[in-house]
DSSP file (Angstrom, degrees, kcal/mol; ACC not computed):
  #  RESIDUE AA STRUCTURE BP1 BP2  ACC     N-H-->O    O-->H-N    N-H-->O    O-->H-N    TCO  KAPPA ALPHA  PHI   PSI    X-CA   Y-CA   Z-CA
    1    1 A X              0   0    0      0, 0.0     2,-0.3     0, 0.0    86,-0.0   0.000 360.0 360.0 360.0 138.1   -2.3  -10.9    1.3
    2    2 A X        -     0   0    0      0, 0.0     2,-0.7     0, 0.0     0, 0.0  -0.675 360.0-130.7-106.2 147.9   -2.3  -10.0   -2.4
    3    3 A X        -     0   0    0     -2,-0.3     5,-0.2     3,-0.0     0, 0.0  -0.798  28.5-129.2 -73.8  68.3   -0.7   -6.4   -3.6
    4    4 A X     >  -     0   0    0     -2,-0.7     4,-1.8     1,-0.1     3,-0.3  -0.077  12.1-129.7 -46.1 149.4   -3.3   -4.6   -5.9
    5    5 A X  H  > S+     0   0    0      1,-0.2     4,-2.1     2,-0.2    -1,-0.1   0.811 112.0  59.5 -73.2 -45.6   -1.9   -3.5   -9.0
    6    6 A X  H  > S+     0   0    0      2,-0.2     4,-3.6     3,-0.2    -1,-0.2   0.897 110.9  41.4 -19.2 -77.0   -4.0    0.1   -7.7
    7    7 A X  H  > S+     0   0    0     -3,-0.3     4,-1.4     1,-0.3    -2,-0.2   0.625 109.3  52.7 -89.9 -19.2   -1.9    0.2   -4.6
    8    8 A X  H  X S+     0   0    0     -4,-1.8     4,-1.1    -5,-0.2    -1,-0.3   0.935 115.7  42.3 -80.6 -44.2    1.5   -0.6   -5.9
    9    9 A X  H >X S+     0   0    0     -4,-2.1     3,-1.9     2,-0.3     4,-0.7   0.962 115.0  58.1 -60.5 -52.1    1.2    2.2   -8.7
   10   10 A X  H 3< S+     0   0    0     -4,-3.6     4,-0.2     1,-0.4    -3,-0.2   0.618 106.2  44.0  13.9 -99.7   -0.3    4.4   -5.8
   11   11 A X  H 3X S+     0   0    0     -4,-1.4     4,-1.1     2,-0.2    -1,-0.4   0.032 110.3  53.0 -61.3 -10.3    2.4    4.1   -3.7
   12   12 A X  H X< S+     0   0    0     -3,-1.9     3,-2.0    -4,-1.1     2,-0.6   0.707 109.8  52.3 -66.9-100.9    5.3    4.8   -6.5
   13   13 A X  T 3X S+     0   0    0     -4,-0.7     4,-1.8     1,-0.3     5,-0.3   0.090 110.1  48.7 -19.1 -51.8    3.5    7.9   -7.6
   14   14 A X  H 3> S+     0   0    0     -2,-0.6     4,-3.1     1,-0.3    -1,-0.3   0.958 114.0  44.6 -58.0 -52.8    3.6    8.8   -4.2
   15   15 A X  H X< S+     0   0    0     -3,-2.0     3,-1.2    -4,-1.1    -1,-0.3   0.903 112.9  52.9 -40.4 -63.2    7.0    8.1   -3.9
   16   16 A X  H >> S+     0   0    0      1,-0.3     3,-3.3     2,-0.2     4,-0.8   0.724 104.1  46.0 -25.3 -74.0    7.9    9.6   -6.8
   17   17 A X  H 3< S+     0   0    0     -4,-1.8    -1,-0.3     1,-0.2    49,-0.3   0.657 108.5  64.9 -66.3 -16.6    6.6   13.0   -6.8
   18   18 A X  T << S+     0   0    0     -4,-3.1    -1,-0.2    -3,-1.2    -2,-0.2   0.520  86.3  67.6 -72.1   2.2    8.1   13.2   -3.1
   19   19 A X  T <4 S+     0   0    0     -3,-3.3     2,-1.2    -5,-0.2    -2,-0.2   0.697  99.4  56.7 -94.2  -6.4   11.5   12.8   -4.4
   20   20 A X  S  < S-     0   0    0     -4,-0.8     2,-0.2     2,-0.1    -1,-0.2  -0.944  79.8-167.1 -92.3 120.3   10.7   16.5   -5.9
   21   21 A X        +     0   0    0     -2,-1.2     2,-2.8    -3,-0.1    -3,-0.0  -0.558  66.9  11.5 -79.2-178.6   10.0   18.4   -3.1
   22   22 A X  S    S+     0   0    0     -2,-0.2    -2,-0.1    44,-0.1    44,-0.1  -0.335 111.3  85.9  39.2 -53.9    8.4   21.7   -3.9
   23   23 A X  S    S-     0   0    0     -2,-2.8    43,-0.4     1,-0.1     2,-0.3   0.171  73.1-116.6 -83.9-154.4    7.8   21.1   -7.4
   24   24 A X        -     0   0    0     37,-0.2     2,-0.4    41,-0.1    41,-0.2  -0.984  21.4-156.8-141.6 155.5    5.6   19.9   -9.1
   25   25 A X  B     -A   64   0A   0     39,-1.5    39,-1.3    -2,-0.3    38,-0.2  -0.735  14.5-125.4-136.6 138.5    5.4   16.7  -11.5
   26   26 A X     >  -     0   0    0     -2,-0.4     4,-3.5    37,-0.2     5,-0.3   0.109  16.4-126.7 -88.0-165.4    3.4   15.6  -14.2
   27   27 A X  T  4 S+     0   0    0      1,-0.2     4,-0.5     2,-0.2    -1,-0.1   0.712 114.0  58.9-101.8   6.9    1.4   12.4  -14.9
   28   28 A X  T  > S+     0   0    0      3,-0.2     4,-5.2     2,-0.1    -1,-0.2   0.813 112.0  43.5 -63.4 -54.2    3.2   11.9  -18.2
   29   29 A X  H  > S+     0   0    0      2,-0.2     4,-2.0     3,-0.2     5,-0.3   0.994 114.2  47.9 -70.4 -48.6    6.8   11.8  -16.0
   30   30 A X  H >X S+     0   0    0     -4,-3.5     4,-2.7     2,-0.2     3,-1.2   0.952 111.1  52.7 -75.8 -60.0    5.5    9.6  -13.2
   31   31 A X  H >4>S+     0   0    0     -4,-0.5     5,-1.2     1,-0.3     3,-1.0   0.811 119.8  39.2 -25.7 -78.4    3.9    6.9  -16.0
   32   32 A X  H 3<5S+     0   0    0     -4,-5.2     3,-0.3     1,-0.2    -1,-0.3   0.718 117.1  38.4-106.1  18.9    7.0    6.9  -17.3
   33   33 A X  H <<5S+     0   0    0     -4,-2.0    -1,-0.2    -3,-1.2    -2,-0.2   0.696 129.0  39.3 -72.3 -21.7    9.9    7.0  -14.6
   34   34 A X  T <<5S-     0   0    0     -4,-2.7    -1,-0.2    -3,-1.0    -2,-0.2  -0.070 112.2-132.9-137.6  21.3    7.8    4.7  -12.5
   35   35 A X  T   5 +     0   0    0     -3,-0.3     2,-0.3    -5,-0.3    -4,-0.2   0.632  54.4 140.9  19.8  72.3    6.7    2.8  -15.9
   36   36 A X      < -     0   0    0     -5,-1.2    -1,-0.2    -6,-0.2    -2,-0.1  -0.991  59.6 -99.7-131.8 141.2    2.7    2.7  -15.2
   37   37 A X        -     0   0    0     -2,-0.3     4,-0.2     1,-0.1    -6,-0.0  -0.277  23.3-134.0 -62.2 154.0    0.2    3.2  -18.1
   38   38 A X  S >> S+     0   0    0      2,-0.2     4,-1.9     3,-0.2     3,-0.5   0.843  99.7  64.5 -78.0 -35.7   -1.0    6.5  -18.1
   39   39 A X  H >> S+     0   0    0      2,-0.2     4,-1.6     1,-0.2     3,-0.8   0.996 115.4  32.4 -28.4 -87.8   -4.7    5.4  -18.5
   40   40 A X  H 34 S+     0   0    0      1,-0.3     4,-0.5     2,-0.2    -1,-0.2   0.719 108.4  62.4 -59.0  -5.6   -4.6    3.7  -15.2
   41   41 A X  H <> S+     0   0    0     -3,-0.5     4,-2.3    -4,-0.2    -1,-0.3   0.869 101.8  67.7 -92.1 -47.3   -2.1    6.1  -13.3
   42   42 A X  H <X S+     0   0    0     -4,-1.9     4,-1.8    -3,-0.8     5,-0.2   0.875  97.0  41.0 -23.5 -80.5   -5.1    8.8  -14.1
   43   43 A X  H  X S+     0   0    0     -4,-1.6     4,-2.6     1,-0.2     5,-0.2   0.981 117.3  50.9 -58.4 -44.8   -8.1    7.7  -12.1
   44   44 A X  H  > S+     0   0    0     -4,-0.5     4,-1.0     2,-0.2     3,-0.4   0.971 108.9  56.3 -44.0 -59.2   -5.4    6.9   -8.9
   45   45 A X  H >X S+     0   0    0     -4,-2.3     4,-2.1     2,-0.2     3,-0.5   0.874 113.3  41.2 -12.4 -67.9   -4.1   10.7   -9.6
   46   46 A X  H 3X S+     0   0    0     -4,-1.8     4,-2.8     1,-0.4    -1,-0.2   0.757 111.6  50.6 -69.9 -43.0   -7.5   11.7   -9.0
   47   47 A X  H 3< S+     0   0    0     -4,-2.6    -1,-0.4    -3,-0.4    -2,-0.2   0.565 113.0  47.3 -79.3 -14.5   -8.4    9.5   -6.2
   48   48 A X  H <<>S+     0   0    0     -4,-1.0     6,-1.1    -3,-0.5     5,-0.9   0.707 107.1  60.4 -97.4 -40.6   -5.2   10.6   -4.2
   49   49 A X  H ><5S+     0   0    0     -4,-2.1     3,-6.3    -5,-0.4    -2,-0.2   0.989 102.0  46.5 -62.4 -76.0   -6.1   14.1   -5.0
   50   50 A X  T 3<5S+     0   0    0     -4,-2.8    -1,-0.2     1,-0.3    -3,-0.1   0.809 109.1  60.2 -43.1 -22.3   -9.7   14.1   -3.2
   51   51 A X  T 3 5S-     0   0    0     -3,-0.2    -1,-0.3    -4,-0.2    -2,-0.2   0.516 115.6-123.5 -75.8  -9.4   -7.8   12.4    0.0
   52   52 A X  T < 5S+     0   0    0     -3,-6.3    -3,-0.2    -4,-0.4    -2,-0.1   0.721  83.4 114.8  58.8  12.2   -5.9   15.4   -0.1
   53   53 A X  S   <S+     0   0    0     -5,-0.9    14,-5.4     1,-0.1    15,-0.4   0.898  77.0  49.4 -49.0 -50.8   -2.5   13.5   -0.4
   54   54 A X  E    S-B   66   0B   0     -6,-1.1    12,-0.3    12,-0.3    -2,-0.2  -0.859  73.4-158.7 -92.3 128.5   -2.0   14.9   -3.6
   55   55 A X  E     -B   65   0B   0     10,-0.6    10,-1.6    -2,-0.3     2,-0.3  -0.558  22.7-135.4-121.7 155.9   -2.4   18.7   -4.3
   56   56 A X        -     0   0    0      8,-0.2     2,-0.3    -2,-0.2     8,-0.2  -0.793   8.4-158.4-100.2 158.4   -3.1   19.6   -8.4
   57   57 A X        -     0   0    0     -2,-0.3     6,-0.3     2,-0.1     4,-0.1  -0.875  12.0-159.5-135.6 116.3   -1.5   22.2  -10.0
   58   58 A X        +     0   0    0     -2,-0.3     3,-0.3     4,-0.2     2,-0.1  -0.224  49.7  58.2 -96.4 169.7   -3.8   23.3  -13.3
   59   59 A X  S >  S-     0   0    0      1,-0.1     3,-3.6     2,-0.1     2,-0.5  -0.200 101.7 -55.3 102.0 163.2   -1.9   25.3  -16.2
   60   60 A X  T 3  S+     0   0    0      1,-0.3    -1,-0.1    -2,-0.1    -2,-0.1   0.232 139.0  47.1 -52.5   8.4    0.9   25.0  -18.6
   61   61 A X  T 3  S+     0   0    0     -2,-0.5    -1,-0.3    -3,-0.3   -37,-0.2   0.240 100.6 124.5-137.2 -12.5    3.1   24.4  -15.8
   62   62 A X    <   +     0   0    0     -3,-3.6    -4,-0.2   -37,-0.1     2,-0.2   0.013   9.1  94.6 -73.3 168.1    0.6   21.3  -13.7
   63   63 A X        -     0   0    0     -6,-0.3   -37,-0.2   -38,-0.2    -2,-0.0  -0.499  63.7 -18.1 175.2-154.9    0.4   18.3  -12.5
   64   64 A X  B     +A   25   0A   0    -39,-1.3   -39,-1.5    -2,-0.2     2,-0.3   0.118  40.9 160.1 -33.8 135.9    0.9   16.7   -8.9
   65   65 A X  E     -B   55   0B   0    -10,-1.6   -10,-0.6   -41,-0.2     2,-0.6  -0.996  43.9 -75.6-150.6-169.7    2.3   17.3   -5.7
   66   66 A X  E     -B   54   0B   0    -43,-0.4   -12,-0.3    -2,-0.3   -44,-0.1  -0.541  28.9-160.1 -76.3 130.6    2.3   16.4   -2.4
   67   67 A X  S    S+     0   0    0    -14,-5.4   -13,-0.2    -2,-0.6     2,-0.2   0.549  80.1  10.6 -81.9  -0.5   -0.6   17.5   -0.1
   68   68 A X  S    S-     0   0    0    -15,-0.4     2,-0.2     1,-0.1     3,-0.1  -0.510 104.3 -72.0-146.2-168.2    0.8   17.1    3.0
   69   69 A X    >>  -     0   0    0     -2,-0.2     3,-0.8     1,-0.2     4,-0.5  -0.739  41.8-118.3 -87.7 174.5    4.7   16.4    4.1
   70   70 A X  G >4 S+     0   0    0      1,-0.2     3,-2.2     2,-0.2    56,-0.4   0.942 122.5  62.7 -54.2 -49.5    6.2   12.5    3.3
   71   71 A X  G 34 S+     0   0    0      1,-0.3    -1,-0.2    55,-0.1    57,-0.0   0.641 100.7  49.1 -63.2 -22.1    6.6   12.6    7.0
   72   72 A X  G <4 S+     0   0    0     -3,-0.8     2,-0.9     2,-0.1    -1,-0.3   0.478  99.0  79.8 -84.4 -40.5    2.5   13.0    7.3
   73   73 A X    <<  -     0   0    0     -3,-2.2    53,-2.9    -4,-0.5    -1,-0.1  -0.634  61.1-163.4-125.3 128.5    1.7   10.2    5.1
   74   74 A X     >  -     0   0    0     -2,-0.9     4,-1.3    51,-0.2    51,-0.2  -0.116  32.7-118.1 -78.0-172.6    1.7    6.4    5.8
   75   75 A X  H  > S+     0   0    0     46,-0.6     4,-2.0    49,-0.4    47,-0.2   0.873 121.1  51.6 -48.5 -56.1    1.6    3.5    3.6
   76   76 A X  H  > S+     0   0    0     45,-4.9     4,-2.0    48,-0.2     5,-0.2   0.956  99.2  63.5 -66.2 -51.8   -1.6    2.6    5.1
   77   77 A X  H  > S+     0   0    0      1,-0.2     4,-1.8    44,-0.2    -2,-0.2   0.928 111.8  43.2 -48.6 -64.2   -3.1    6.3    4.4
   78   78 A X  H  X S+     0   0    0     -4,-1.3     4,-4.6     1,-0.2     3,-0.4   0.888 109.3  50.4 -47.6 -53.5   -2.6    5.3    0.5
   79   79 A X  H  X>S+     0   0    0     -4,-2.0     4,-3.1     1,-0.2     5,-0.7   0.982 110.6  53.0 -19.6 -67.6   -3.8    1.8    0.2
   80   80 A X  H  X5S+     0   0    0     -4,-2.0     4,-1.7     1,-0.3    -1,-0.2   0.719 105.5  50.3 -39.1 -47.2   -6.6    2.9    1.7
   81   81 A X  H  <5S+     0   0    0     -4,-1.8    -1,-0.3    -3,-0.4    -2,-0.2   0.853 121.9  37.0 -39.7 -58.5   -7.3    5.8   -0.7
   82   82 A X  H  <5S+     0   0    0     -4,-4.6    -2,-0.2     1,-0.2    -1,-0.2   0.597 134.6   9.9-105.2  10.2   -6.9    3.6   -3.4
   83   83 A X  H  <5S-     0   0    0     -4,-3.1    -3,-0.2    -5,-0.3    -1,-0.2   0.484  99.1-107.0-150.7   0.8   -8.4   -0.2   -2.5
   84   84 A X  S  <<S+     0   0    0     -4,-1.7    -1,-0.1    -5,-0.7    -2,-0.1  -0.299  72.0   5.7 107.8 166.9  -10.4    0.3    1.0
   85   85 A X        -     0   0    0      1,-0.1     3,-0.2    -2,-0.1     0, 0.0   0.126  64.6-115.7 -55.8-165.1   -9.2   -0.9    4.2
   86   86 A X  S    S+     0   0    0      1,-0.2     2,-0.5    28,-0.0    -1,-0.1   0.833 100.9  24.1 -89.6 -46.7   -6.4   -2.4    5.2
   87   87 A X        +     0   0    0      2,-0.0     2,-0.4   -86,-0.0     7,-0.3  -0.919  66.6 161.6-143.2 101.0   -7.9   -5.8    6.3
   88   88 A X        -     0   0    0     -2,-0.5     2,-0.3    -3,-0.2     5,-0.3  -0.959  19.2-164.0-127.1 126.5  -11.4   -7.3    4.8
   89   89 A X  S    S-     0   0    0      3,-3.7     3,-0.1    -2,-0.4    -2,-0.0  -0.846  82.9 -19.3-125.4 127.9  -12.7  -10.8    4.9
   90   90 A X  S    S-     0   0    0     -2,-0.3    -1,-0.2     1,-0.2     3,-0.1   0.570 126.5 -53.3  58.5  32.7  -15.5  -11.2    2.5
   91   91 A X  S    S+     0   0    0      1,-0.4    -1,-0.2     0, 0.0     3,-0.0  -0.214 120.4  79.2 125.6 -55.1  -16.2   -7.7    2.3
   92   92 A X  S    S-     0   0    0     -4,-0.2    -3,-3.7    -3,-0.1    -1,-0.4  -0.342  88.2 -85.9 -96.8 170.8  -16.6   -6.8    5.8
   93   93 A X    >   -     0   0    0     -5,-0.3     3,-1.7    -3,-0.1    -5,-0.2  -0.868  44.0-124.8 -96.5 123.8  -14.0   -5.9    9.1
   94   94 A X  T 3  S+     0   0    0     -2,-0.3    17,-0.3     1,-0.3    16,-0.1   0.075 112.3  64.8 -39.6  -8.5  -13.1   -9.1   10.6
   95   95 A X  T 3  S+     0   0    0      1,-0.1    -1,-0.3    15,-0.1    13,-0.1   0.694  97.4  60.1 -98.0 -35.5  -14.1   -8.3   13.9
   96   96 A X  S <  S+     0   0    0     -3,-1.7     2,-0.5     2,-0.1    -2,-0.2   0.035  87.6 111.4 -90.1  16.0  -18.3   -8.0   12.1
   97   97 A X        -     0   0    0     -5,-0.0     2,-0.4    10,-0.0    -7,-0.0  -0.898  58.5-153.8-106.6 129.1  -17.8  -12.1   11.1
   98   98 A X        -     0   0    0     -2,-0.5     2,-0.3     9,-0.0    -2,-0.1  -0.797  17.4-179.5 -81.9 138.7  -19.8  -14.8   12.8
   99   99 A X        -     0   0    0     -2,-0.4     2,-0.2     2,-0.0     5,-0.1  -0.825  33.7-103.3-111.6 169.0  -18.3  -18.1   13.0
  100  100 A X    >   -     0   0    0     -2,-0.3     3,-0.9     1,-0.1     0, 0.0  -0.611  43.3-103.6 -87.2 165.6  -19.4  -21.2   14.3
  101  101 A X  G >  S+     0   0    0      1,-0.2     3,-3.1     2,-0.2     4,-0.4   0.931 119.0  62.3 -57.9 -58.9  -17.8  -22.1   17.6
  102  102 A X  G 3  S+     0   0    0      1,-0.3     3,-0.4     2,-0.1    -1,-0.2   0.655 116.1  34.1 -24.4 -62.9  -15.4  -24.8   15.7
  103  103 A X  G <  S+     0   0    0     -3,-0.9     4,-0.4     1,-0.2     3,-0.3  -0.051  75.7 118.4-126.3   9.5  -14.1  -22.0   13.9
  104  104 A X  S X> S+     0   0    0     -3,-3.1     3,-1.7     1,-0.2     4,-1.2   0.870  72.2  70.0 -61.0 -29.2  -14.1  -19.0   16.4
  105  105 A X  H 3> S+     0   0    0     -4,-0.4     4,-1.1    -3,-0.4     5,-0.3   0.880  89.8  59.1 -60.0 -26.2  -10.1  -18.9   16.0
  106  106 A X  H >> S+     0   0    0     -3,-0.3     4,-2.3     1,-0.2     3,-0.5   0.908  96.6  61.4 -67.1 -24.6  -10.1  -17.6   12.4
  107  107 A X  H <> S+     0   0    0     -3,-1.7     4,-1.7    -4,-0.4    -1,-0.2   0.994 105.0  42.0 -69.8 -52.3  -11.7  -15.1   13.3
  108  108 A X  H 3< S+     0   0    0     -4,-1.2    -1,-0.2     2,-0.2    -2,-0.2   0.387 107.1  62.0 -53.5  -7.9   -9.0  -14.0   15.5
  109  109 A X  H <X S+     0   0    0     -4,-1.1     4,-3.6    -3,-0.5     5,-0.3   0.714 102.3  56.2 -47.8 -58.5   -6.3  -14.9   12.8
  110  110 A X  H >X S+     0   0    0     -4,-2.3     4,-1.6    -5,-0.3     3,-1.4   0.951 113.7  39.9 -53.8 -61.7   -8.1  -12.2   10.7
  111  111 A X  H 3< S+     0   0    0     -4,-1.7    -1,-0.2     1,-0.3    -3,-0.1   0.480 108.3  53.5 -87.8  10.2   -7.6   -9.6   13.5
  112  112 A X  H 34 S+     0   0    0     -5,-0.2    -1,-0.3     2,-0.1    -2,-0.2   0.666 113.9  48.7 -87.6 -29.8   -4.3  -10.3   14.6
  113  113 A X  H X< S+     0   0    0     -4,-3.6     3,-0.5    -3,-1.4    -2,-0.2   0.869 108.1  52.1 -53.3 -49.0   -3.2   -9.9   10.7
  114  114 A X  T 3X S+     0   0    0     -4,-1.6     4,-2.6    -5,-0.3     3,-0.4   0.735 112.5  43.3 -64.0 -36.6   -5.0   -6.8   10.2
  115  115 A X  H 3> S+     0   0    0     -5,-0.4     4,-0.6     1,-0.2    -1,-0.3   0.559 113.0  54.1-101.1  26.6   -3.1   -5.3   13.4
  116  116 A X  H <4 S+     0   0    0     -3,-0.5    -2,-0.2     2,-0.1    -1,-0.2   0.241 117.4  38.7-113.6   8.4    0.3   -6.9   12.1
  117  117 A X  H  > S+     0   0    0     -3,-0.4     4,-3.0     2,-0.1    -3,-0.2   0.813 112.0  52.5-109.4 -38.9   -0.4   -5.0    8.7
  118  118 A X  H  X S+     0   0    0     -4,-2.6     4,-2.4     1,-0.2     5,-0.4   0.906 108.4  54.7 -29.4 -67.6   -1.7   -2.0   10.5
  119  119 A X  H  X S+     0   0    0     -4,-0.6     4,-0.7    -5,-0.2    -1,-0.2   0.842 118.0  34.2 -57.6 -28.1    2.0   -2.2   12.6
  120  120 A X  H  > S+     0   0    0     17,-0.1     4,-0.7     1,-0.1   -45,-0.2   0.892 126.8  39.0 -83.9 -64.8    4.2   -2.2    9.2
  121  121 A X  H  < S+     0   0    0     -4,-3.0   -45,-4.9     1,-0.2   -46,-0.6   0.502 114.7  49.5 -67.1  -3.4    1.9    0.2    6.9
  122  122 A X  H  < S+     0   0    0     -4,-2.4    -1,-0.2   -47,-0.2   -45,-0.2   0.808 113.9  47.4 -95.7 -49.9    0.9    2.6    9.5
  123  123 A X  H  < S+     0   0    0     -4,-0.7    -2,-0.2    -5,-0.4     2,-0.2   0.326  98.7  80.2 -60.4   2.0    4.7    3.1   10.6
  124  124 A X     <  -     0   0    0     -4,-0.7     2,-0.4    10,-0.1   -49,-0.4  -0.527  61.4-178.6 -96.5 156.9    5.9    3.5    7.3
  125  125 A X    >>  -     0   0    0    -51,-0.2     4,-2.0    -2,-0.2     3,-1.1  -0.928  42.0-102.4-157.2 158.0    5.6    6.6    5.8
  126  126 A X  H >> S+     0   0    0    -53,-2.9     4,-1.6    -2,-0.4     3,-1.0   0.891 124.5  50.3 -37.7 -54.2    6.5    8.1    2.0
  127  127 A X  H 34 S+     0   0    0      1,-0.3     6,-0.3     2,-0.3    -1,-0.3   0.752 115.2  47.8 -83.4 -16.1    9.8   10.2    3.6
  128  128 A X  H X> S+     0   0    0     -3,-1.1     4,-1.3   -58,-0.2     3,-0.9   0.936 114.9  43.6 -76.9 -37.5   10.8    6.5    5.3
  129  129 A X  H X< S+     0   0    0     -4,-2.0     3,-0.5    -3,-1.0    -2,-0.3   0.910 116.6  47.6-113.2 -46.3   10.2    4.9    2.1
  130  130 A X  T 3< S+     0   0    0     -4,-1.6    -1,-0.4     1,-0.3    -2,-0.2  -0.126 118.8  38.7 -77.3  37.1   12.2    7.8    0.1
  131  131 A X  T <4 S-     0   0    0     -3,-0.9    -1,-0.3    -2,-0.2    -2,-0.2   0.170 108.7-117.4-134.5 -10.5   14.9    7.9    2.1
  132  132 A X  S << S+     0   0    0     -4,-1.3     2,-1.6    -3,-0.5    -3,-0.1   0.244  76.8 118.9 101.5 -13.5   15.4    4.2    2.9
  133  133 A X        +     0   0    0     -6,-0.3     2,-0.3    -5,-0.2    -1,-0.2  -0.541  42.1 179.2 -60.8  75.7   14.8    4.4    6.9
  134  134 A X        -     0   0    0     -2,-1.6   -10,-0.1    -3,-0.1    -5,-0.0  -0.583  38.4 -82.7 -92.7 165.4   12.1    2.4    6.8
  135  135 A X    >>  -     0   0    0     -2,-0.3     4,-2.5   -12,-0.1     3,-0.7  -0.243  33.5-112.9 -62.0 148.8   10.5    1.8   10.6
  136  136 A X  H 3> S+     0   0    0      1,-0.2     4,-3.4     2,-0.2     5,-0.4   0.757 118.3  63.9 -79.0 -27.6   12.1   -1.1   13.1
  137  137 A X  H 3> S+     0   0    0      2,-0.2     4,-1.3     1,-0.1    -1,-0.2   0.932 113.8  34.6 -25.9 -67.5    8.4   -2.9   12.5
  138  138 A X  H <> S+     0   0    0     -3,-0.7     4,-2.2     1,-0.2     5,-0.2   0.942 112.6  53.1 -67.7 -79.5    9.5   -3.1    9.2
  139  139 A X  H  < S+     0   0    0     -4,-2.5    -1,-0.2     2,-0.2     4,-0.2   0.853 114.7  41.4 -39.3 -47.5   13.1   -3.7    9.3
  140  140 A X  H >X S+     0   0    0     -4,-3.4     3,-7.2     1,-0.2     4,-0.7   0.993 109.1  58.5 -60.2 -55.2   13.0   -7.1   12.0
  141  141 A X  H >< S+     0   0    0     -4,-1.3     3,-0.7    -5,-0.4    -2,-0.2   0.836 114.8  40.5 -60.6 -37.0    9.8   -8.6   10.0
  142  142 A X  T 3< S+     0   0    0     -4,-2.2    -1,-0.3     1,-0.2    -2,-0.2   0.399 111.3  57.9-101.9  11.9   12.7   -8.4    6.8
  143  143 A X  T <4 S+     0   0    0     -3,-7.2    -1,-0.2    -5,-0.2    -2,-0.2   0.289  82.4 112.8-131.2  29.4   15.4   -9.6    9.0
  144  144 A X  S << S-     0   0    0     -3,-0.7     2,-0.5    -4,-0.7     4,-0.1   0.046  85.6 -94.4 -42.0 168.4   13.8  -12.9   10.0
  145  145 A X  S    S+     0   0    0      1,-0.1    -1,-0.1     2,-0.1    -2,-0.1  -0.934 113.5  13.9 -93.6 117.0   15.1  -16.1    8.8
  146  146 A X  S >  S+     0   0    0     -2,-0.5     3,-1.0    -4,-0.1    -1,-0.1  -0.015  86.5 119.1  86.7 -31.3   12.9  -16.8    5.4
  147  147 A X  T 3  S+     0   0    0      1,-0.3    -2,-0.1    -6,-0.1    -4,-0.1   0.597  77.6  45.9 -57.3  -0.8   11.4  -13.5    4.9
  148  148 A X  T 3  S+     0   0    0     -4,-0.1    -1,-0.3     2,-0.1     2,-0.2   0.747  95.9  92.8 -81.8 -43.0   13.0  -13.1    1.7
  149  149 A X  S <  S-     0   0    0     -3,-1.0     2,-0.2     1,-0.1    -4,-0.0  -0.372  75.6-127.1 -78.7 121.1   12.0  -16.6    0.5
  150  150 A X        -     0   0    0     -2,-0.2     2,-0.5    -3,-0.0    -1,-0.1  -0.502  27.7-170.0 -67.2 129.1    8.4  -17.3   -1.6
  151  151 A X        +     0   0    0     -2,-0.2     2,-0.2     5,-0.0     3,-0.0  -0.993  16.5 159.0-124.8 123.9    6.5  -20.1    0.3
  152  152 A X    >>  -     0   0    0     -2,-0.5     3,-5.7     1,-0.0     4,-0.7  -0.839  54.4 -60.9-134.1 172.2    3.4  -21.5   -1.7
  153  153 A X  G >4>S+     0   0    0      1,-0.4     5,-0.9    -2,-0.2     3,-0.8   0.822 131.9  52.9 -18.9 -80.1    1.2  -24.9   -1.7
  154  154 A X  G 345S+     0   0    0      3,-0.2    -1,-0.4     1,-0.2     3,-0.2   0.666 111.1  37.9 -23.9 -41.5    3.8  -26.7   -2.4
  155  155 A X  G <45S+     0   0    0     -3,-5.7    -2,-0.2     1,-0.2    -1,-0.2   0.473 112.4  57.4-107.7  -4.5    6.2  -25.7    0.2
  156  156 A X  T <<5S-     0   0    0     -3,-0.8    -2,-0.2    -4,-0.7    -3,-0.2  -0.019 117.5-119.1 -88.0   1.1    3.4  -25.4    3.1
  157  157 A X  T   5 +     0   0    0     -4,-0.3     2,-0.3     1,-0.3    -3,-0.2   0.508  65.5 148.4  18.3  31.6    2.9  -29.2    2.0
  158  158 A X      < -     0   0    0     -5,-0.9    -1,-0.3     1,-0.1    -2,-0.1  -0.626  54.3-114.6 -70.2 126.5   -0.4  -28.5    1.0
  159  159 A X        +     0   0    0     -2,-0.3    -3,-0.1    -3,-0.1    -1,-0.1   0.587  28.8 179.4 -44.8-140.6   -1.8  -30.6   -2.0
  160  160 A X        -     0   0    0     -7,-0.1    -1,-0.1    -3,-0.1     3,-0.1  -0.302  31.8-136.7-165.2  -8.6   -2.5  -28.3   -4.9
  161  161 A X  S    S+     0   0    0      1,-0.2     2,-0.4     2,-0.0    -2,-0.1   0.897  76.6 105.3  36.6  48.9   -3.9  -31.4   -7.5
  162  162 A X              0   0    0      1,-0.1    -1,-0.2     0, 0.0     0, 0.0  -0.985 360.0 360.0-139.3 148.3   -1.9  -29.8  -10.1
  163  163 A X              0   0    0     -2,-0.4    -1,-0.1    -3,-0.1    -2,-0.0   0.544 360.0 360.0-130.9 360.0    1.4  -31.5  -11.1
């Protein structure tokens, strides 16, 4: 699974403006505490806003806040907002793919991923994430043996051609 650029910024905004409670904080301060062009922090703003995560506040005084409490909103609610579901393969929910019989077990790869992404990003929520409790999902899956450690082509002994 790749991290869109969308869903990382996302989610620090979110964070961000939950570490004000009550006020409210503009998109000049999150761009730069949370050091995302403003350009592109904009349309996300906007797109969190219509989900009702995000509340506006217009005037000499505006910008963001939260629409709901931290405790209310998961990991997965944002993603979602800003890149679609959680778990797609070619487009579509993994469960809606034909395979040929040789290959019916991928399918079931796809939807055992999707509910092992579902179980971290669903439990998670902004006031776990600002306060550092993150959910026991979360916390074993990072206290694994390797889960710190980058595995690629190379270390999967998979071929790459490239030297």
């Amino acid at each position: 699974m790749q991290v869109s650029a969308r869903a990382d910024y996302a989610l620090r905004a979110v964070v961000e403006i939950a570490t004000n409670p009550g006020g409210v904080t503009t998109k000049r301060d999150l761009s730069d505490r949370q050091e995302i062009p403003a350009r592109f922090l904009e349309n996300i703003l906007v797109q969190l806003a219509r989900s009702g995560i995000l509340t506006v506040a217009r005037g000499s005084r505006g910008g963001y806040a939260l629409g709901r409490a931290p405790s209310e909103i998961s990991v997965a609610d944002v993603i979602r907002v800003v890149d679609g579901p959680l778990a797609a393969v070619r487009g579509a929910p993994p469960e809606q793919i034909g395979y040929p019989a040789s290959s019916r077990h991928i399918q079931e790869i796809w939807v055992a991923l999707r509910a092992s992404m579902r179980g971290v990003l669903e439990d998670t929520t902004i006031e776990s994430l600002v306060s550092g409790s993150l959910p026991l999902t979360a916390r074993e899956l990072l206290e694994r043996p390797g889960a710190w450690e980058r595995r690629g082509a190379r270390d999967a002994g998979v071929s790459t051609g490239l030297k």
